[in-house]
C-alpha positions as CSV (number, residue, x, y, z in Angstrom):
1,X,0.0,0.0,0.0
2,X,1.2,3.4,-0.6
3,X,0.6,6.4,1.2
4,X,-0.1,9.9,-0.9
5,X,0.8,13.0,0.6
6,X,-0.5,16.0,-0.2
7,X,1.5,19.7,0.1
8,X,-0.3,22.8,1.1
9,X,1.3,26.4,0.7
10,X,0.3,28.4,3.9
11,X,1.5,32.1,3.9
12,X,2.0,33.9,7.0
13,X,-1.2,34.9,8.6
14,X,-3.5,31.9,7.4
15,X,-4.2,29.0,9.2
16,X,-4.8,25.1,8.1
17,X,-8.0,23.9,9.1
18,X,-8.3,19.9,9.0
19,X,-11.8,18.6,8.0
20,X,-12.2,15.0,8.7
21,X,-16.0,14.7,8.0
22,X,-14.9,16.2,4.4
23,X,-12.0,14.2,4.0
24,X,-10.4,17.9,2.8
25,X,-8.1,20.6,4.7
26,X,-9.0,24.3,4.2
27,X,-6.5,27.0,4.5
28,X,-7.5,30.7,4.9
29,X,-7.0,33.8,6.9
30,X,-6.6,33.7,10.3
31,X,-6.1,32.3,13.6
32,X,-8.6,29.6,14.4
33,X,-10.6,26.4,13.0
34,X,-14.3,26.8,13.2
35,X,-15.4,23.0,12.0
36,X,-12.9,23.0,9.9
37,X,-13.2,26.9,8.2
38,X,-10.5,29.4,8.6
39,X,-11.5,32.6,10.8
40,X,-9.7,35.5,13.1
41,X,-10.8,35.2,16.6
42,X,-10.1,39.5,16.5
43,X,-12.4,39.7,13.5
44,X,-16.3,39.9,13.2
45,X,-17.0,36.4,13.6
46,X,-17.6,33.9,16.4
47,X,-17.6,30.4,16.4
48,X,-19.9,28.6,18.1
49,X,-21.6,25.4,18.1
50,X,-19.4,24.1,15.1
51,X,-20.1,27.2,12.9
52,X,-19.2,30.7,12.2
53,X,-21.7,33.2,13.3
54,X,-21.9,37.6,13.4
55,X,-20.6,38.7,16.1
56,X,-22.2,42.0,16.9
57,X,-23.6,42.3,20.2
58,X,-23.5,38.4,20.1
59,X,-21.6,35.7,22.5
60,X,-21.5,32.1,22.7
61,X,-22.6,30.4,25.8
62,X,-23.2,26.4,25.8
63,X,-22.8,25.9,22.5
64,X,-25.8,28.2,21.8
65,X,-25.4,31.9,20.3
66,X,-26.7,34.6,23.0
67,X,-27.1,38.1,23.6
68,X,-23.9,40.4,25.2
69,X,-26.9,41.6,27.1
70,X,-27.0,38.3,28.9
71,X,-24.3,36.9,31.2
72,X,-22.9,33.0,30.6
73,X,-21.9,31.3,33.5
74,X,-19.7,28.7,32.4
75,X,-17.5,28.7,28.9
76,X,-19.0,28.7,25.3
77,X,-19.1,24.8,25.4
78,X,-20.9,24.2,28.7
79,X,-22.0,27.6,29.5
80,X,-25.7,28.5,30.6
81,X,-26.9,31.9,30.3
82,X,-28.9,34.3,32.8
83,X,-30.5,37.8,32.9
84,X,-28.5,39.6,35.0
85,X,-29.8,41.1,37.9
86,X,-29.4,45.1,38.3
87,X,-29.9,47.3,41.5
88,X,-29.0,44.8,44.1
């Protein structure tokens, strides 16, 4: 059996983004693998439950896209989030 290997160029400032469902490798600008896409964690993007999303006035708490307004108590993959509580 042989094995083939394949050669990607990556230039300074993209990222290689493995894809195993897809059997393919993406590479793109940025920083960070999003389920298996290129993106900038500093850009306008978030990713969150395995795929990109806007990320004005938008977090990601528990795998589920929430409001800034809201507070996530936990991490963006076992987060829960909650109204916060003013005036107390």
């Amino acid at each position: 059996m042989h094995k083939i290997f394949n050669y990607i160029l990556k230039l300074t400032g993209e990222v290689c983004c493995p894809n195993g469902e897809q059997n393919r490798v993406s590479v793109g600008i940025g920083d960070s693998c999003c389920h298996g896409m290129p993106y900038s964690r500093s850009g306008n993007q978030i990713c969150c439950g395995g795929s990109l999303h806007d990320s004005f006035n938008q977090q990601c708490c528990g795998g589920e896209v929430i409001s800034t307004d809201l507070v996530c108590c936990g991490d963006e993959e076992e987060g829960t989030a909650y109204r916060p509580l003013t005036g107390k």
